[in-house]
TIVO-2410 file (N, C-alpha, C; in nm, 3 decimals):
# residues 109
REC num residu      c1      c2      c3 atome chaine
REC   1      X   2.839  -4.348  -4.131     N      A
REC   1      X   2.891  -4.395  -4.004    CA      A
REC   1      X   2.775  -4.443  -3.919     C      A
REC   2      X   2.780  -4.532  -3.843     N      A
REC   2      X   2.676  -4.610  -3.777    CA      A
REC   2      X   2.691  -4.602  -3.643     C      A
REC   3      X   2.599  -4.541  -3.589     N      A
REC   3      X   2.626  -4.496  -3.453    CA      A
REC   3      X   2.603  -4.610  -3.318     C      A
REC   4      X   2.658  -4.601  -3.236     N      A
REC   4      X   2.661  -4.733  -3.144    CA      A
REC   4      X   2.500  -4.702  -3.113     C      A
REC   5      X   2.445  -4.836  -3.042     N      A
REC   5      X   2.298  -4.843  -3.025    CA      A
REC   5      X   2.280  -4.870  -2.880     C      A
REC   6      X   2.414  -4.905  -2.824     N      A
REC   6      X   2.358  -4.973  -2.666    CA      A
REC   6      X   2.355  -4.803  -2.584     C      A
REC   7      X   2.274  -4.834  -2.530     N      A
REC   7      X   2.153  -4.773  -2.409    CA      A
REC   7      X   2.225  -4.788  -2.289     C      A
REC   8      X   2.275  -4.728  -2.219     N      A
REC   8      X   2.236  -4.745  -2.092    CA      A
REC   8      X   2.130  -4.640  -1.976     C      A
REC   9      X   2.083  -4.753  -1.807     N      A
REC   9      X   2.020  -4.667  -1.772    CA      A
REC   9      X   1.896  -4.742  -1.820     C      A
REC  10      X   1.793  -4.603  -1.707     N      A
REC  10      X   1.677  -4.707  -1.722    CA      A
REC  10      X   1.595  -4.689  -1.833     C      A
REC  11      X   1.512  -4.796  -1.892     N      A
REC  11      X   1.417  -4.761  -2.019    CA      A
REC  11      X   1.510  -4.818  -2.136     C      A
REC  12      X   1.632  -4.913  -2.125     N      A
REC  12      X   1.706  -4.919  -2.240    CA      A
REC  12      X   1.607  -5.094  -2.299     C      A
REC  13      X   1.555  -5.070  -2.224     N      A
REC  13      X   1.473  -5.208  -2.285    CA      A
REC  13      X   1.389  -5.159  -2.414     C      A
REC  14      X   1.319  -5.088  -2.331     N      A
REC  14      X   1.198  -4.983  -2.437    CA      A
REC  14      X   1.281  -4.892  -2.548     C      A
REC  15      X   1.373  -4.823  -2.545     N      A
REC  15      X   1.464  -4.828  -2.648    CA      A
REC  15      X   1.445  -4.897  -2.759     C      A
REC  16      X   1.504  -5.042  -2.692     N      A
REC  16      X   1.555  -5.110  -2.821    CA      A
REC  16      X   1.396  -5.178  -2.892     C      A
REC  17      X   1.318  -5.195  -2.808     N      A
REC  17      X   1.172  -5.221  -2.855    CA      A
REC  17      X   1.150  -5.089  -2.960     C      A
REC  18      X   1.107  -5.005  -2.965     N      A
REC  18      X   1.087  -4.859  -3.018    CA      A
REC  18      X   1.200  -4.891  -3.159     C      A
REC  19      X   1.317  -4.900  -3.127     N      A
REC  19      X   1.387  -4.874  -3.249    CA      A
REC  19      X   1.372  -5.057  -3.345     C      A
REC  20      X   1.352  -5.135  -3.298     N      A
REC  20      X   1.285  -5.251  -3.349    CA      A
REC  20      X   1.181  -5.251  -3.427     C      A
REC  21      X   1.078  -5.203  -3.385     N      A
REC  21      X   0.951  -5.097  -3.434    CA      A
REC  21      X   0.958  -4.998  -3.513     C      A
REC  22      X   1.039  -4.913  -3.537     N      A
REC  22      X   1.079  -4.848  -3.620    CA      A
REC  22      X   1.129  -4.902  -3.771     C      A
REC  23      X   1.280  -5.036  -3.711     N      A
REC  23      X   1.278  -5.104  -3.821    CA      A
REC  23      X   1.163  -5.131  -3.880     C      A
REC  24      X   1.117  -5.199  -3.814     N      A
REC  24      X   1.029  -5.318  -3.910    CA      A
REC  24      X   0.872  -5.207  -4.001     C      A
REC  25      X   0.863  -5.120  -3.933     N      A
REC  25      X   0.770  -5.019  -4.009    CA      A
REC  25      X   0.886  -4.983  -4.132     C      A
REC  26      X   0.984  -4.913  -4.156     N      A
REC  26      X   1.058  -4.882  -4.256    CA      A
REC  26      X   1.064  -4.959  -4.336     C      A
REC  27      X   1.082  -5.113  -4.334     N      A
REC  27      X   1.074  -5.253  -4.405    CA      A
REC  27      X   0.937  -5.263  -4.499     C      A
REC  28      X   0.884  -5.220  -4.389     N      A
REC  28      X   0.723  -5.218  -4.433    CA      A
REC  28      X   0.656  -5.120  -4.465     C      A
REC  29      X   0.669  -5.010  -4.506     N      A
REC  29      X   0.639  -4.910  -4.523    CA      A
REC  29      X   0.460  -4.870  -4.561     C      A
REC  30      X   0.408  -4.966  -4.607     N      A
REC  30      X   0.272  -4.976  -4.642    CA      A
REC  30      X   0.175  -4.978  -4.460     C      A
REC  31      X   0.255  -5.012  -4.422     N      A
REC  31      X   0.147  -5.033  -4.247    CA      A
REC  31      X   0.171  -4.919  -4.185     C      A
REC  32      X   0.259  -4.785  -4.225     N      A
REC  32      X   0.280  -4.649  -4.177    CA      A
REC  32      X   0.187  -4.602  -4.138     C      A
REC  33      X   0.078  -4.554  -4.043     N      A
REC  33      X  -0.062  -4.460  -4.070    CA      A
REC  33      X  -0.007  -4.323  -3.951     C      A
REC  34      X  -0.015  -4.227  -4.035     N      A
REC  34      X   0.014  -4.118  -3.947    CA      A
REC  34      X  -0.133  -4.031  -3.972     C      A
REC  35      X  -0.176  -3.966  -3.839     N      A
REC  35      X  -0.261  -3.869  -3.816    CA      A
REC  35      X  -0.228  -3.696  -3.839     C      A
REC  36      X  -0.301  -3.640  -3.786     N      A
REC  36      X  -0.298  -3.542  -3.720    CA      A
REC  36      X  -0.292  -3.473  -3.649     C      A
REC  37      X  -0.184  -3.392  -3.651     N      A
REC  37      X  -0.158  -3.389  -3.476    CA      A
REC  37      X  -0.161  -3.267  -3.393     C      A
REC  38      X  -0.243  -3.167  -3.491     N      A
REC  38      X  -0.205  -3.061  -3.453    CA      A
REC  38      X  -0.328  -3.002  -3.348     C      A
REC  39      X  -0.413  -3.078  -3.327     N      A
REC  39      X  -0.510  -3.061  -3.147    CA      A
REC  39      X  -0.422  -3.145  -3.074     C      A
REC  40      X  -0.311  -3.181  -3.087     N      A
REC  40      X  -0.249  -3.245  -2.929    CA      A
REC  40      X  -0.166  -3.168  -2.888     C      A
REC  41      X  -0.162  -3.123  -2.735     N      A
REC  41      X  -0.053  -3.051  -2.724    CA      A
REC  41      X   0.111  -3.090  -2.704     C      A
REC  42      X   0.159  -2.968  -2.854     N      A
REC  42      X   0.274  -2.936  -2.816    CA      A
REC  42      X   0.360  -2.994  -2.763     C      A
REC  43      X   0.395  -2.969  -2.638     N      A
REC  43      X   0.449  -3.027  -2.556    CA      A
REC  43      X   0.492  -3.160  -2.521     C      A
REC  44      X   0.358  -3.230  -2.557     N      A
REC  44      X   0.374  -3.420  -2.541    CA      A
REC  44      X   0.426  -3.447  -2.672     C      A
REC  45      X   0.385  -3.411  -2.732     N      A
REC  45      X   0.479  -3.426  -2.880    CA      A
REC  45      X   0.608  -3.423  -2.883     C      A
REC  46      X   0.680  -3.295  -2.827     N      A
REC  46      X   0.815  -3.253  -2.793    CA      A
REC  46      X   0.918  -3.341  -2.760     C      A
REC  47      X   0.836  -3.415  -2.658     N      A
REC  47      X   0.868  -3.465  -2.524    CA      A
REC  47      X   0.938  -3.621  -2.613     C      A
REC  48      X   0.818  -3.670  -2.654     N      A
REC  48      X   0.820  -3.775  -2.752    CA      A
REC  48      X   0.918  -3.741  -2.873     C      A
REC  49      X   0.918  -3.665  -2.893     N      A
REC  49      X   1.061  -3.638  -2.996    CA      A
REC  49      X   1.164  -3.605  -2.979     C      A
REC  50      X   1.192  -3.572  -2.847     N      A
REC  50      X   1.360  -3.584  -2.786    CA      A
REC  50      X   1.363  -3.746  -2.701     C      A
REC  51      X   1.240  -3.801  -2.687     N      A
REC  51      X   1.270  -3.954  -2.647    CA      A
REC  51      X   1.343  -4.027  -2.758     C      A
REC  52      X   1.236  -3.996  -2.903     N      A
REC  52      X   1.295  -4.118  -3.056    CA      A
REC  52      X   1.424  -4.031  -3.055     C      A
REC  53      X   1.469  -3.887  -3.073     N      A
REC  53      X   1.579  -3.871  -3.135    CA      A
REC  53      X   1.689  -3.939  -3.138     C      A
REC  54      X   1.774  -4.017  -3.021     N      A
REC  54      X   1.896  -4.123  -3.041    CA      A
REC  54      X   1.847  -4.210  -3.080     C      A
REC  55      X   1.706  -4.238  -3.056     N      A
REC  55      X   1.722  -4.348  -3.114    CA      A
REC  55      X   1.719  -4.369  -3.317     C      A
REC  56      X   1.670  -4.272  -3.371     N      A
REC  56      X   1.669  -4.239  -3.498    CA      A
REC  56      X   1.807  -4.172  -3.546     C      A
REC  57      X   1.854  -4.128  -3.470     N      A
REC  57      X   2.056  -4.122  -3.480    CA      A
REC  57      X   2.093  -4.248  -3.507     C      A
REC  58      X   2.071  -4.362  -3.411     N      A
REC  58      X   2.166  -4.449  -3.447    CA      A
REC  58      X   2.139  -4.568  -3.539     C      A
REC  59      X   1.990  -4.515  -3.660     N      A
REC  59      X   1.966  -4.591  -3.771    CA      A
REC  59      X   2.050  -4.550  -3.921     C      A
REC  60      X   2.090  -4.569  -3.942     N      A
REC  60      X   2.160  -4.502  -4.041    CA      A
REC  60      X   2.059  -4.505  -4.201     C      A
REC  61      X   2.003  -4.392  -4.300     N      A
REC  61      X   1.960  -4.403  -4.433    CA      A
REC  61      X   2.066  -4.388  -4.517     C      A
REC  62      X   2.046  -4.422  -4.636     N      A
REC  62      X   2.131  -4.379  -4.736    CA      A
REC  62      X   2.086  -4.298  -4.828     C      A
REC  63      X   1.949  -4.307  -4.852     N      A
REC  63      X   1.896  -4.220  -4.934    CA      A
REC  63      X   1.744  -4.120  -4.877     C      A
REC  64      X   1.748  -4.028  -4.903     N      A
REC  64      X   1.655  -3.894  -4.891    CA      A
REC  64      X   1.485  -4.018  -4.889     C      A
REC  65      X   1.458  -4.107  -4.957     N      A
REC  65      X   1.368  -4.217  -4.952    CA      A
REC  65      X   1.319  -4.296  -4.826     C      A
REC  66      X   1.465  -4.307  -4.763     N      A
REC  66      X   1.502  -4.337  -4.686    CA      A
REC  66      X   1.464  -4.299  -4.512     C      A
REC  67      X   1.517  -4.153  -4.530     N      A
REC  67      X   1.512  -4.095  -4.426    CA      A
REC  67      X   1.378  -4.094  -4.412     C      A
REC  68      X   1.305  -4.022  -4.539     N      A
REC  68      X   1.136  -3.964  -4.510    CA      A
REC  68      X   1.100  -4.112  -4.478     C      A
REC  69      X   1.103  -4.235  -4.529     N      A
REC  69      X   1.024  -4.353  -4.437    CA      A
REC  69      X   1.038  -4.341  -4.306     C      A
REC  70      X   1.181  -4.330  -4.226     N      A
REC  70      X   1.192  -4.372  -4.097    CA      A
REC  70      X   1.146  -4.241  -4.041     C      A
REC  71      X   1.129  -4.082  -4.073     N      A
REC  71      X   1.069  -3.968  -3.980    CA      A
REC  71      X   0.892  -4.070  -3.990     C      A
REC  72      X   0.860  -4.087  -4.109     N      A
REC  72      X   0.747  -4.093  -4.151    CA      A
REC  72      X   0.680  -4.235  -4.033     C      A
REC  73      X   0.787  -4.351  -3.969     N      A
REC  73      X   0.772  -4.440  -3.881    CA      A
REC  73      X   0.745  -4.422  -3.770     C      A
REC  74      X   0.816  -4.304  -3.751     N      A
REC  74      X   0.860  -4.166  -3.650    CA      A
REC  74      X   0.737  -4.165  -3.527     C      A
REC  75      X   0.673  -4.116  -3.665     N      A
REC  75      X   0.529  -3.984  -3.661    CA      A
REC  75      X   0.444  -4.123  -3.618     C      A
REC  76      X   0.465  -4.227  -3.716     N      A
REC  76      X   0.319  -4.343  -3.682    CA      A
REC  76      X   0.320  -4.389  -3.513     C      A
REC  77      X   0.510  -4.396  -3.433     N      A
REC  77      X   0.518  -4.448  -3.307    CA      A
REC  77      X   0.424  -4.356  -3.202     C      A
REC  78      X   0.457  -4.225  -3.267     N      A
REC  78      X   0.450  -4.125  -3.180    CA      A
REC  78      X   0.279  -4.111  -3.168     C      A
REC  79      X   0.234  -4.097  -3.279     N      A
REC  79      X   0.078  -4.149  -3.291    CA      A
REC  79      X   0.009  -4.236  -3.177     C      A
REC  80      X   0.072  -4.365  -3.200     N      A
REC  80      X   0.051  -4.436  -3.127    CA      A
REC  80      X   0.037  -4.436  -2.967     C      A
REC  81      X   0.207  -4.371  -2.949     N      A
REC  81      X   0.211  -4.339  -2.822    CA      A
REC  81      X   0.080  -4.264  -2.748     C      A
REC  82      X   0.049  -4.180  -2.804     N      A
REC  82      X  -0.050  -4.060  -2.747    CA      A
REC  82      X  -0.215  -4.126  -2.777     C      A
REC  83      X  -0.253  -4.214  -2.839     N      A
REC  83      X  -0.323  -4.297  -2.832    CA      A
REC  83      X  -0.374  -4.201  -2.914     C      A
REC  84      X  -0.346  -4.153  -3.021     N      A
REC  84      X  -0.504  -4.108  -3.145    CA      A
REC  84      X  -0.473  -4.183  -3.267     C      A
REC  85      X  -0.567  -4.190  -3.300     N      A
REC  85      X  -0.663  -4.362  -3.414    CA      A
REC  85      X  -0.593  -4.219  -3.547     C      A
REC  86      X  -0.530  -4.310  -3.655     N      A
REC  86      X  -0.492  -4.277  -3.804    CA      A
REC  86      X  -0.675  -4.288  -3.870     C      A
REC  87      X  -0.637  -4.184  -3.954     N      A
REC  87      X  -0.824  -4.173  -4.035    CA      A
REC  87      X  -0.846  -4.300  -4.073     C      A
REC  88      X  -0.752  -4.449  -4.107     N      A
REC  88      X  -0.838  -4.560  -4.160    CA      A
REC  88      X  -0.854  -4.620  -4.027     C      A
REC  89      X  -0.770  -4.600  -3.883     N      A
REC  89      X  -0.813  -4.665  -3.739    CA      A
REC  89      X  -0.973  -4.603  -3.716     C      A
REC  90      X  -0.978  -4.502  -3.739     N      A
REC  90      X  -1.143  -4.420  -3.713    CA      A
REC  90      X  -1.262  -4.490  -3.717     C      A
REC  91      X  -1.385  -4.474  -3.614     N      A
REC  91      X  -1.510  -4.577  -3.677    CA      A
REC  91      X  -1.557  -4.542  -3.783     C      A
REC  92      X  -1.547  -4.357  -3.788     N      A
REC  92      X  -1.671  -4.311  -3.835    CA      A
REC  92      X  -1.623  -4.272  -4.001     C      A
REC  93      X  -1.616  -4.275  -4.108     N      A
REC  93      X  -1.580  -4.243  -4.244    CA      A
REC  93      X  -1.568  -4.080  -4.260     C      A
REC  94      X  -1.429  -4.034  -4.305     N      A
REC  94      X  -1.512  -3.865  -4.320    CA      A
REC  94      X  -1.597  -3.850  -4.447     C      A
REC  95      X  -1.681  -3.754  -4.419     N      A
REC  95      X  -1.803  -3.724  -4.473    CA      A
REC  95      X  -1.740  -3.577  -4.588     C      A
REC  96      X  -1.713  -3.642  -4.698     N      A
REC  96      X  -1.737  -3.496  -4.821    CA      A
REC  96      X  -1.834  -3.446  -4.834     C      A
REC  97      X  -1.836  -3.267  -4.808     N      A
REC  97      X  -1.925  -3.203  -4.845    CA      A
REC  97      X  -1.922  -3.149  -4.985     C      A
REC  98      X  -2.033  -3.113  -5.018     N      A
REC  98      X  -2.034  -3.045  -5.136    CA      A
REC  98      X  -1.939  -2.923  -5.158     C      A
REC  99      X  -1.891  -2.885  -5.289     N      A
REC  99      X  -1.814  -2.756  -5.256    CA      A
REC  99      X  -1.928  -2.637  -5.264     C      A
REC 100      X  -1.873  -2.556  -5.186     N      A
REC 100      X  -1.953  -2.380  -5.139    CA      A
REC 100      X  -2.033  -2.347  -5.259     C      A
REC 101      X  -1.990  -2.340  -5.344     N      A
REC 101      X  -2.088  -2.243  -5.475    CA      A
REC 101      X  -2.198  -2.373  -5.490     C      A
REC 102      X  -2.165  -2.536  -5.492     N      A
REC 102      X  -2.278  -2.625  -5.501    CA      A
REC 102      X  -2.381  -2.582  -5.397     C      A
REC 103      X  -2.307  -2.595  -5.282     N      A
REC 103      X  -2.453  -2.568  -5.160    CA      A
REC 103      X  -2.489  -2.424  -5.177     C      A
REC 104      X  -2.462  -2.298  -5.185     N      A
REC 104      X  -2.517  -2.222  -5.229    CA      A
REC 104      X  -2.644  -2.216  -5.335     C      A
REC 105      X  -2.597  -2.245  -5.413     N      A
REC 105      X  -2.713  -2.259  -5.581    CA      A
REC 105      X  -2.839  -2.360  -5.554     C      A
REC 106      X  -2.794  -2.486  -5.477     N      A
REC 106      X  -2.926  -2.538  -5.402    CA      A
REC 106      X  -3.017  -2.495  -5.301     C      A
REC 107      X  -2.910  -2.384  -5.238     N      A
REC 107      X  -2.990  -2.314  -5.158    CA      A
REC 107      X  -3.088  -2.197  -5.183     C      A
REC 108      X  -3.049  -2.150  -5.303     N      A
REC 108      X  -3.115  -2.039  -5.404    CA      A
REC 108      X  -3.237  -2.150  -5.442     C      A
REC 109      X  -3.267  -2.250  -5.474     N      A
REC 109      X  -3.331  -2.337  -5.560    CA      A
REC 109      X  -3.423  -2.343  -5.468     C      A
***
């Protein structure tokens, strides 16, 4: 069942922008970049996820494939929103360390 989409009230512009955006990431699924989010607080997160919720109601999936793309579009808006850079937006490259017993045994050496 396909849930009605019109908005009313203020912000129904930004709505339909957001769930537009949503499409077209699901379409596209390769331009997804989600972070990490767990140094932001809580709260703004929250906040941001009872904003997308109607609007991710009234997309309809059909398959479990499906759904995880559009949470997964979700996560990239919400990213965005709060302004933190996905690890390939980043300047700096992360840096692999050696594993523990390697740096140990060099350190014996």
């Amino acid at each position: 069942a396909v849930v009605s989409t019109q908005s009313t009230g203020r912000g129904a512009g930004v709505d339909e922008n957001v769930r537009e955006q949503l499409l077209a990431l699901t379409a596209n699924s390769e331009n997804i970049k989600v972070a990490d989010l767990r140094h932001i607080d809580w709260k703004k997160i929250k906040t941001l996820c009872r904003e997308l919720e109607p609007i991710l109601d009234s997309i309809p999936t059909e398959t479990i494939t499906e759904t995880n793309t559009l949470l997964l579009a979700a996560a990239h808006v919400i990213r965005e929103k709060l302004g933190v850079k996905a690890r390939e937006d980043s300047d700096e490259p992360k840096v692999k360390k050696a594993p523990h017993w390697q740096r140990r045994v060099e350190e014996k050496i």
